[in-house]
BAKOL-580698 format. One record per residue (C-alpha): residue number from 1; x, y, z. Coordinates in nm, 2 decimals. Layout:
residues N
{atom NUM,{X,Y,Z}} ...
//
This chain:
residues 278
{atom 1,{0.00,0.00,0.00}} {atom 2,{0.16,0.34,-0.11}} {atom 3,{-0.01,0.63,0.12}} {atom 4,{-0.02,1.01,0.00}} {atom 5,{0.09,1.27,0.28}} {atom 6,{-0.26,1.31,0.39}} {atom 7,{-0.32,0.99,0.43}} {atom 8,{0.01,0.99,0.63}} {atom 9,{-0.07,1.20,0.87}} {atom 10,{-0.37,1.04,0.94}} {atom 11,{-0.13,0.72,1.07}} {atom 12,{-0.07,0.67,1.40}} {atom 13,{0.27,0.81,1.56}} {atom 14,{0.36,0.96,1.23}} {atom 15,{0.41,1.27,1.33}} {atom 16,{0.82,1.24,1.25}} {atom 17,{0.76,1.15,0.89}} {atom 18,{0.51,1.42,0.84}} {atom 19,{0.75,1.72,0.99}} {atom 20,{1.01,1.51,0.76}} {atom 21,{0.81,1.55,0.47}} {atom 22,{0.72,1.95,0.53}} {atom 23,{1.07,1.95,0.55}} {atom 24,{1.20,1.78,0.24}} {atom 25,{0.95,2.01,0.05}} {atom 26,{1.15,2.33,0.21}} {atom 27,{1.48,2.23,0.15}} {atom 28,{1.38,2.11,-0.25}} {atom 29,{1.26,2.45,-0.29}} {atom 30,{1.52,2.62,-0.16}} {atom 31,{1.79,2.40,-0.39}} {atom 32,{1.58,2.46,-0.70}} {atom 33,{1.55,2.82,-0.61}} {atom 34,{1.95,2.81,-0.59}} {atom 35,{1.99,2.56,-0.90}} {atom 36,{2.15,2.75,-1.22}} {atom 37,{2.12,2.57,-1.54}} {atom 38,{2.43,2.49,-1.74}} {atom 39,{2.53,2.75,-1.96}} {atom 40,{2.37,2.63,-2.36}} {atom 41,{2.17,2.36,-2.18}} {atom 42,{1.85,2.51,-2.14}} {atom 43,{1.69,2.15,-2.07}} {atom 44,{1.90,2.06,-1.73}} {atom 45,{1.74,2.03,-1.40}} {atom 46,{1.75,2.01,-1.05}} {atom 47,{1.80,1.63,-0.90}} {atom 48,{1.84,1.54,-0.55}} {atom 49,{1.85,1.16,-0.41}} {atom 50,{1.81,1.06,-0.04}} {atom 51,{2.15,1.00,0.05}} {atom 52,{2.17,1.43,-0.06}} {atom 53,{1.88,1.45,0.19}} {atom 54,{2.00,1.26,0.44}} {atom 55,{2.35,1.43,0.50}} {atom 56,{2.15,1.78,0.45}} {atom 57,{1.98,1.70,0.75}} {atom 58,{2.25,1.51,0.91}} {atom 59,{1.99,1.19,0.95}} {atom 60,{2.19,0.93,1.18}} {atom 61,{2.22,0.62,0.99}} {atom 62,{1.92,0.44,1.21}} {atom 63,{1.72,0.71,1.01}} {atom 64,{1.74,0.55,0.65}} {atom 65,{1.42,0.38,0.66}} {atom 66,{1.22,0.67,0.75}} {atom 67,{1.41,0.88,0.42}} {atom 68,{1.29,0.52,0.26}} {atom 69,{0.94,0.56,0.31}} {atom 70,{0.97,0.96,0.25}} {atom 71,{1.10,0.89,-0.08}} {atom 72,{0.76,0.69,-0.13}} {atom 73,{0.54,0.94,-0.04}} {atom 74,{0.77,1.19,-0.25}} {atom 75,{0.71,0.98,-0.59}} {atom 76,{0.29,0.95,-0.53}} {atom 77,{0.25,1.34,-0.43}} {atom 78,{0.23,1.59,-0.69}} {atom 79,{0.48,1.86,-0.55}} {atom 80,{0.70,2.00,-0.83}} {atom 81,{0.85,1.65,-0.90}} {atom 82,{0.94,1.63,-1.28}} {atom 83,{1.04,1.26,-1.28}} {atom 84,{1.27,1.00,-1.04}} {atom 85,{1.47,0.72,-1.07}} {atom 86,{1.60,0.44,-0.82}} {atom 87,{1.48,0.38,-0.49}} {atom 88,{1.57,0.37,-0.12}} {atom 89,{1.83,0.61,-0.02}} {atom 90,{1.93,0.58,-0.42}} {atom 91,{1.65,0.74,-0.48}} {atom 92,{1.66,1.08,-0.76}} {atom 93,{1.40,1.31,-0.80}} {atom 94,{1.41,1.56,-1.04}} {atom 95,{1.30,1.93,-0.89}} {atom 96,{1.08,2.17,-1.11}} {atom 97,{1.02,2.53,-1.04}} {atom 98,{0.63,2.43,-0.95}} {atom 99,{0.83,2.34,-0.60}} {atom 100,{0.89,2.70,-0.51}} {atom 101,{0.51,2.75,-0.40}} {atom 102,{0.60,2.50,-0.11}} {atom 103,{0.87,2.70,0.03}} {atom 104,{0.77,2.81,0.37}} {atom 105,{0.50,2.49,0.44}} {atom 106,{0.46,2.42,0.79}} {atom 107,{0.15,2.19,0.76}} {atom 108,{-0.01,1.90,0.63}} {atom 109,{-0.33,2.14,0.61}} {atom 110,{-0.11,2.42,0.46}} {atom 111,{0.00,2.18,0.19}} {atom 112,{-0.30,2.03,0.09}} {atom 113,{-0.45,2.37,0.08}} {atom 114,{-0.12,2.52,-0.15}} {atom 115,{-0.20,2.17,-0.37}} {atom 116,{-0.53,2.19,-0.42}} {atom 117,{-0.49,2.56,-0.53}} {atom 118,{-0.18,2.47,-0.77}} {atom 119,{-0.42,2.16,-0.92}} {atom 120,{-0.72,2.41,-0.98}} {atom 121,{-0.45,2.64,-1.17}} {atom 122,{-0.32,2.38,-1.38}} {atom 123,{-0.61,2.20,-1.43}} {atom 124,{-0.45,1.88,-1.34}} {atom 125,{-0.62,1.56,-1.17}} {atom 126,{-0.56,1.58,-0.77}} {atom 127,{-0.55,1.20,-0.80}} {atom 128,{-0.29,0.92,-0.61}} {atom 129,{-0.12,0.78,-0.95}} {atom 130,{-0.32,0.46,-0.86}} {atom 131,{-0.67,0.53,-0.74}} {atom 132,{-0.96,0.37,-0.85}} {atom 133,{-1.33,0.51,-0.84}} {atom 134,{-1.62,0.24,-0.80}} {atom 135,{-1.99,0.38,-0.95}} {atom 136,{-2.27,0.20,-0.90}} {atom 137,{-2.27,0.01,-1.27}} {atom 138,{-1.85,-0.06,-1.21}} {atom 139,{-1.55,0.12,-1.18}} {atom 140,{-1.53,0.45,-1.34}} {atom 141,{-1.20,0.56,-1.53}} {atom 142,{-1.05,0.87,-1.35}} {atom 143,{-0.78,1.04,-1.53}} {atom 144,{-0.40,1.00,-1.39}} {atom 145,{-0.06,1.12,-1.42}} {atom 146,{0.14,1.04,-1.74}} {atom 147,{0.48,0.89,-1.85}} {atom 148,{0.49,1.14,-2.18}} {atom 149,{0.27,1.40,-2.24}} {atom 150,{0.03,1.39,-2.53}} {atom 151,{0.15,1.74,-2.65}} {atom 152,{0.48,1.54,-2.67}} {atom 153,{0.41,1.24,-2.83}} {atom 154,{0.17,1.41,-3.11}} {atom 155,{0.49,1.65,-3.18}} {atom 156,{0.73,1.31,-3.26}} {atom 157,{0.46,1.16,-3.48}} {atom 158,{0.40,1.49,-3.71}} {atom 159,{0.77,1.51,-3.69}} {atom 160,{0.80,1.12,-3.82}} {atom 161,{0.46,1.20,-4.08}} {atom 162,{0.67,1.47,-4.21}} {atom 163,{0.98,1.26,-4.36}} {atom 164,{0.68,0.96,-4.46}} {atom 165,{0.75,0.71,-4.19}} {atom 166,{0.45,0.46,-4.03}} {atom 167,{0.39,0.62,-3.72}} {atom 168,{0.15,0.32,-3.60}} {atom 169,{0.37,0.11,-3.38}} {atom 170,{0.51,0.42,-3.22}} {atom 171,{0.15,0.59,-3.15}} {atom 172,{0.05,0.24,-3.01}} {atom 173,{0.40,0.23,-2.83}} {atom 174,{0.39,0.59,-2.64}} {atom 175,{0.01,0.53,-2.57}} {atom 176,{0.02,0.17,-2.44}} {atom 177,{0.34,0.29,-2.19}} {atom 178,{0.12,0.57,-2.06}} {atom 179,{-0.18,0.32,-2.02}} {atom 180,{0.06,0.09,-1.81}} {atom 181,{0.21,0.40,-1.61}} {atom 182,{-0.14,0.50,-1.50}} {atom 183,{-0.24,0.13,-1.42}} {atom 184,{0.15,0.06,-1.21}} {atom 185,{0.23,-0.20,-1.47}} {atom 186,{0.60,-0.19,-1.40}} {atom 187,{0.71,-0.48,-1.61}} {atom 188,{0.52,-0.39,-1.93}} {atom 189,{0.65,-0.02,-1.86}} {atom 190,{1.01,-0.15,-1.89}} {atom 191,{0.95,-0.37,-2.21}} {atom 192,{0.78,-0.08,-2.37}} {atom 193,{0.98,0.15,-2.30}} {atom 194,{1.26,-0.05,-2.43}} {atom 195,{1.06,-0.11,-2.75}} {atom 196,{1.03,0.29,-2.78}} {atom 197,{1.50,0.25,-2.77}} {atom 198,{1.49,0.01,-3.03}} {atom 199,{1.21,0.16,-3.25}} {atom 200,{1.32,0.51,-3.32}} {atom 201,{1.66,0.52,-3.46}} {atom 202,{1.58,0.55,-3.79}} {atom 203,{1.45,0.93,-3.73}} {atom 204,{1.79,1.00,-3.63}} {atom 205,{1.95,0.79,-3.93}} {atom 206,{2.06,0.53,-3.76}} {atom 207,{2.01,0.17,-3.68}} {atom 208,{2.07,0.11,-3.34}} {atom 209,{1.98,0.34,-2.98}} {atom 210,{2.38,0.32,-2.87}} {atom 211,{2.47,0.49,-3.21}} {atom 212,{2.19,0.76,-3.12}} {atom 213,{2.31,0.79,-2.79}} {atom 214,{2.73,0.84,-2.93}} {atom 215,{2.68,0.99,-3.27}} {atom 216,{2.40,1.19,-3.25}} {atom 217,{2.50,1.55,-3.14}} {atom 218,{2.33,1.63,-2.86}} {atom 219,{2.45,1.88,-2.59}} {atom 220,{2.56,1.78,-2.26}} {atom 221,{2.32,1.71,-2.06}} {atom 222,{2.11,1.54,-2.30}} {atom 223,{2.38,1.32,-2.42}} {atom 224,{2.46,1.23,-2.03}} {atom 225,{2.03,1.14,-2.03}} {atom 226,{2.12,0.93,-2.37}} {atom 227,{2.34,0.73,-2.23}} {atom 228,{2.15,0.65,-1.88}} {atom 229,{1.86,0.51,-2.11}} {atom 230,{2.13,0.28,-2.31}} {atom 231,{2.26,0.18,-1.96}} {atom 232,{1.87,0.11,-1.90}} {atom 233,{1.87,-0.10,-2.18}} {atom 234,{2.01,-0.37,-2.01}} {atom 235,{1.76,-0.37,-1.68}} {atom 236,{1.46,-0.38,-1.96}} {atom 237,{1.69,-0.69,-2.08}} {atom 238,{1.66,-0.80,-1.70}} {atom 239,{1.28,-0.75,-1.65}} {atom 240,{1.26,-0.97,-1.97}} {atom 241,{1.46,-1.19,-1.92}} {atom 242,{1.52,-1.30,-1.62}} {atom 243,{1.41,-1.70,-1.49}} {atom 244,{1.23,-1.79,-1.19}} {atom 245,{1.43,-1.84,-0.91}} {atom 246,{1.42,-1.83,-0.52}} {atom 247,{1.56,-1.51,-0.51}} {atom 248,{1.34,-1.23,-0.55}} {atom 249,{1.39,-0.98,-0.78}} {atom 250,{1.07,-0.74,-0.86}} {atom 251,{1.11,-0.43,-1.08}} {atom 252,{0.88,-0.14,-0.97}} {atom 253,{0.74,0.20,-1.16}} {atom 254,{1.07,0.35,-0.92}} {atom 255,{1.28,0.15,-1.11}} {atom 256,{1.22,0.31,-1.44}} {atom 257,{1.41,0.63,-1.59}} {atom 258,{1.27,0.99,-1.52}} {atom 259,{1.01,1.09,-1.76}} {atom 260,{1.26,1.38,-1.86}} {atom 261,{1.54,1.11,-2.04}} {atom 262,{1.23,1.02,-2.28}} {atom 263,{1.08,1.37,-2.34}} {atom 264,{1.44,1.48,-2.46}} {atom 265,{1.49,1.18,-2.67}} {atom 266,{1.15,1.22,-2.87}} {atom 267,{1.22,1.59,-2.85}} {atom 268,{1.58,1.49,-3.04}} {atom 269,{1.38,1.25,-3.31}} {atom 270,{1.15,1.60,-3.37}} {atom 271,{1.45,1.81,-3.43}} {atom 272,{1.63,1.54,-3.63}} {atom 273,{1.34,1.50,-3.84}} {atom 274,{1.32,1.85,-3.91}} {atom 275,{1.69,1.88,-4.00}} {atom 276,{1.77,2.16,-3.72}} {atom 277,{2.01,1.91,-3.52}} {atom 278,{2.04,1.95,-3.19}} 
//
């Protein structure tokens, strides 16, 4: 069971992981407030992880599985968060500007009250990533938070449409992933994601995702996000792959990349398809 901060507080003798939460949301806003972008990389972010958090605060060591479960609460709530990676105390979480409007939060009440206001703004669901709505005649659908946006994925396909290539499989690809994100699918989020690597190299005019990754002239950053998703490569291989055994070894929605890696890449097939380059 994954619980949102409100339903956190509502826990008995949680009162430590709430103020920790409050917390967290203070010092995020005041690194992204500090964060300056790389100079010609307009795209790069702010990322923390919970080993950053944890020596911010100067957490003893018998503290880790409390920064463990903040770090679940800090993937279902909708604070600023552009995308994560990992888990535990390995744990990254990218850190938009959206953040800043938690900076001085002292409460639960306070936050859900600055959320709820943000949500109304932006006209985006105030939904847990997983909930599920039952009507009298079954469950209704209720809309949730998505791996790509649509603005995103309708920009690559025009962009593919343009030079005449069959954008079918990689509508049906970018939708089905979203479908899967929204439902916590994590193993059919890996394999489609990985399907998305393999199936877009020809926009760039190549044959294979490590050639896009090394040849294609990307700037810094986005390079660096290139070659994270060839290093994911192999965990999709994993989440394939991998036998039954008496060893446990299940893959979760934390597992997979930040949205952001993705959004660059089908940004770069755009560009590429346009002939602007990078």
């Amino acid at each position: 069971m994954k619980l949102t901060a409100q339903g956190l507080a509502c826990c008995e003798a949680a009162e430590s992981d709430v103020e920790l939460f409050l917390r967290a949301l203070r010092w995020f806003a005041t690194r992204e407030l500090k964060f300056e972008q790389t100079p010609g990389e307009p795209e790069s972010e702010c990322v923390v992880s919970g080993r950053q958090l944890m020596r911010a605060f100067r957490l003893p060591a018998e503290r880790r599985l409390d920064v463990e479960r903040l770090g679940q609460v800090l993937v279902i709530e909708q604070w600023g968060r552009t995308g994560h990676s990992g888990g535990g105390l390995d744990l990254r979480l990218g850190v938009g500007r959206d953040v800043r409007r938690f900076a001085t939060v002292r409460s639960i009440e306070e936050y859900a009250t600055i959320k709820d206001e943000w949500l109304r703004e932006s006209a985006r669901p105030s939904l847990p990533m997983f909930q599920v709505e039952t009507a009298k005649n079954g469950p209704v659908e209720r809309p949730s938070l998505a791996y790509v946006d649509d603005v995103t994925i309708d920009g690559v396909v025009q962009a593919a449409e343009a030079v005449r290539l069959s954008t079918d499989k990689l509508a049906a690809l970018l939708k089905e992933l979203n479908d899967n994100y929204s439902r916590g699918n994590s193993y059919a989020c890996h394999a489609l994601l990985r399907a998305v690597l393999d199936h877009v190299p020809p926009m760039f005019g190549f044959q294979s995702f490590e050639q896009v990754a090394n040849s294609f002239p990307w700037g810094r950053t986005d390079r660096r996000y290139m070659r994270r998703l060839v290093d994911f490569r192999l965990q999709a291989d994993d989440a394939l792959h991998r036998q039954i055994s008496s060893q446990k070894a299940h893959l979760t929605l934390d597992d997979l990349p930040p949205s952001v890696w993705l959004r660059r890449l089908l940004a770069g097939c755009t560009r590429s398809s346009s002939g602007t380059g990078a």
